[in-house]
Structure formats: structure tokens, C-alpha cells
C-alpha positions in Angstrom: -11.2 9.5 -8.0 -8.1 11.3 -8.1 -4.4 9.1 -8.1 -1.3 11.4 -7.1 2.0 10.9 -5.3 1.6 12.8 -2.3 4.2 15.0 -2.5 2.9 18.2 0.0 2.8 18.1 3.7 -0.9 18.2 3.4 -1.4 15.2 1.2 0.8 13.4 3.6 -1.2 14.3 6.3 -4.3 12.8 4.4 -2.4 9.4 3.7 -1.7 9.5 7.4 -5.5 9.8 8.1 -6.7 6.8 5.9 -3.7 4.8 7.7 -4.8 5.5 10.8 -8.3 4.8 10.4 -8.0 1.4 8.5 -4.9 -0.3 10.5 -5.1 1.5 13.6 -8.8 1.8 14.1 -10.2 -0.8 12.4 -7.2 -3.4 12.4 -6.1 -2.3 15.8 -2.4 -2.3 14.6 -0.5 0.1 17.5 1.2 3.6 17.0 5.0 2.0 16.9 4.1 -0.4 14.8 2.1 1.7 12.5 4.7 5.0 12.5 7.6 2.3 11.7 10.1 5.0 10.8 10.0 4.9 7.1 7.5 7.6 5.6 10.2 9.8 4.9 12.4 6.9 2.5 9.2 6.2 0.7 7.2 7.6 -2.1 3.6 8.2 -0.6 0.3 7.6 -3.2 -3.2 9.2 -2.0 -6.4 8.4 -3.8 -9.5 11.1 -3.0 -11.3 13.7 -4.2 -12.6 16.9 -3.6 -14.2 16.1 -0.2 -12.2 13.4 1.8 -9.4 10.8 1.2 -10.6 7.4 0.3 -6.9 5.2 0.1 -3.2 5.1 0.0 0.2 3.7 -0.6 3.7 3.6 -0.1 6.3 2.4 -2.3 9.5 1.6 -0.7 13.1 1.3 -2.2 15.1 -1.5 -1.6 17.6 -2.4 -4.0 16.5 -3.3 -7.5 12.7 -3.8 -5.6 10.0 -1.6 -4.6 8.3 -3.2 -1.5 4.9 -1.8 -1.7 3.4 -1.0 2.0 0.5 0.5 3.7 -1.7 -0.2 0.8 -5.5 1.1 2.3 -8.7 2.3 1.2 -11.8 3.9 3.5 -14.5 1.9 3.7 -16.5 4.0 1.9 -14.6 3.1 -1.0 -14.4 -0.8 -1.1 -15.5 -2.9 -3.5 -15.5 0.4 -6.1 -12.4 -1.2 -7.6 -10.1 1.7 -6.0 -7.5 -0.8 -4.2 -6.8 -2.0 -8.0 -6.2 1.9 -9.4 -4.0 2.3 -6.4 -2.1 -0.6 -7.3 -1.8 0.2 -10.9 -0.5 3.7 -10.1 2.1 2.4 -8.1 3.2 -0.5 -10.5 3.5 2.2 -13.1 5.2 4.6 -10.8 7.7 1.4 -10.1 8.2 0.3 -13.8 8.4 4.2 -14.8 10.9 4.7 -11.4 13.5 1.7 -13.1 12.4 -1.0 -10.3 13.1 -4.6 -11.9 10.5 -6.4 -9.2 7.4 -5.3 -6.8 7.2 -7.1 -3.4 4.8 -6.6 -0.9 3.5 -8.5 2.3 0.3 -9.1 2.1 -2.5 -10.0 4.7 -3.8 -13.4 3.8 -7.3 -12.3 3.1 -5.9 -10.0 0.2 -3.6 -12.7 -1.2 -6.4 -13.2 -4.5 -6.4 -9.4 -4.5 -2.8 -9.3 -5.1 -2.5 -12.7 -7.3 -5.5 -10.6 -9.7 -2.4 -8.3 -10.3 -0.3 -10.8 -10.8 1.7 -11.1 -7.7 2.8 -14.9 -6.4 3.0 -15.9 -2.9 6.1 -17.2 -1.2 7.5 -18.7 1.4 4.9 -19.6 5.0 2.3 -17.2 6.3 3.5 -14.9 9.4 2.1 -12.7 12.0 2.9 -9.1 11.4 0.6 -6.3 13.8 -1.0 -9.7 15.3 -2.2 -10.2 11.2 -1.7 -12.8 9.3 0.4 -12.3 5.9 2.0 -14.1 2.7 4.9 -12.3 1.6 4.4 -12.1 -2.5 6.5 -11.0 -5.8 6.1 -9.4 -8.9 8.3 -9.4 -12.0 8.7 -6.1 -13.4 10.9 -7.1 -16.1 
């Protein structure tokens, strides 16, 4: 399985796909909520291969941060450790792009995922889509 920043209107259009199948179709997160405005501020990761996309990424700017969004995989692909490369390729992409700390929101039932990679949780759970999430932090430096 193939990691790249998705730099081509076509890989785009493939990140969109997964996104739209896990949150909207499976997670039933809406259109406005899921098209939030930002693609085009943020750097855009695609895992796949030769026949489909299996999961993506985005890694947004903000300040000294990266806030790391939209972080999905097919479900084809669970459980083959491909949400862990994903992550790795961003955190490198983030250490490698100057960022001093990775944040992400995360939704509750991922929370071990994230802590695995050594992100802590903060602050109360909250609703975001109608999901529940932790916001969580990771040190860069």
C-alpha cells in the first residue's frame, strides 16, 4: 500500500471518495459539515494502490501546530495496520514540514488508536457530526 500527499486533482478526487464513504455513508456526518471549507488550506495524504483507494488524511496549518483531520480508511482495509502508516506519514510530513506539535480531535472510540501513537487527551469529550470526540496533542519537539 502506497502513502503519497495527494497533490493532483485526481488524487484529491480519490481522498474525497474514501471521505465520503466512511463519514458520510457510514458515519452519516452531512455534506456542510463534511465539505467544511478547508481542503484547499490543507495538505491532503491518500493511501491505495493500483485498484481503489483504501484511506486518507489531512494535515492542517495552524500556527506552530498541524491539526490532523479527516483521518479514514475503507473498510476493506481495517485492522491491516493502514490507519497507523497513515499516521506515520503525516507525523513525518509534520516534523519534516517544521510543525512543533500535532493535534487532532479524535472520536472517542479511536482515543487508544491515537494514545498507541503517542497522542494525550485533553480537556471533556464533545459532540462534533453528532460524534463523540477527545481533543488530543502531540509533542513534536
Amino acid at each position: 500500500m502506497k502513502i503519497t500527499i495527494a497533490t493532483t486533482p485526481e488524487d484529491r478526487a480519490a481522498c474525497y471518495a474514501v471521505r465520503e464513504a466512511v463519514f458520510m455513508g457510514e458515519q452519516g456526518v452531512s455534506e456542510a459539515e463534511e465539505w467544511d471549507g478547508l481542503d484547499d488550506a490543507c495538505t491532503h495524504f491518500l493511501a491505495g494502490d493500483a485498484i481503489a483507494p483504501a484511506g486518507c488524511a489531512r494535515l492542517l496549518p495552524k500556527g506552530d501546530a498541524a491539526k490532523v483531520q479527516r483521518v479514514a480508511v475503507m473498510p476493506t482495509h481495517r485492522g491491516t495496520g493502514l490507519g497507523r502508516q497513515i499516521m506515520l506519514a503525516v507525523l513525518d510530513h509534520a516534523r519534516q514540514t517544521g510543525f512543533t506539535e500535532v493535534i487532532l480531535d479524535s472520536q472517542t472510540h479511536a482515543v487508544a488508536f491515537y494514545e498507541r501513537l503517542g497522542f494525550v487527551a485533553h480537556g471533556p469529550e464533545f459532540d462534533d457530526a453528532g460524534i463523540p470526540h477527545r481533543s488530543m496533542r502531540l509533542s513534536l519537539t
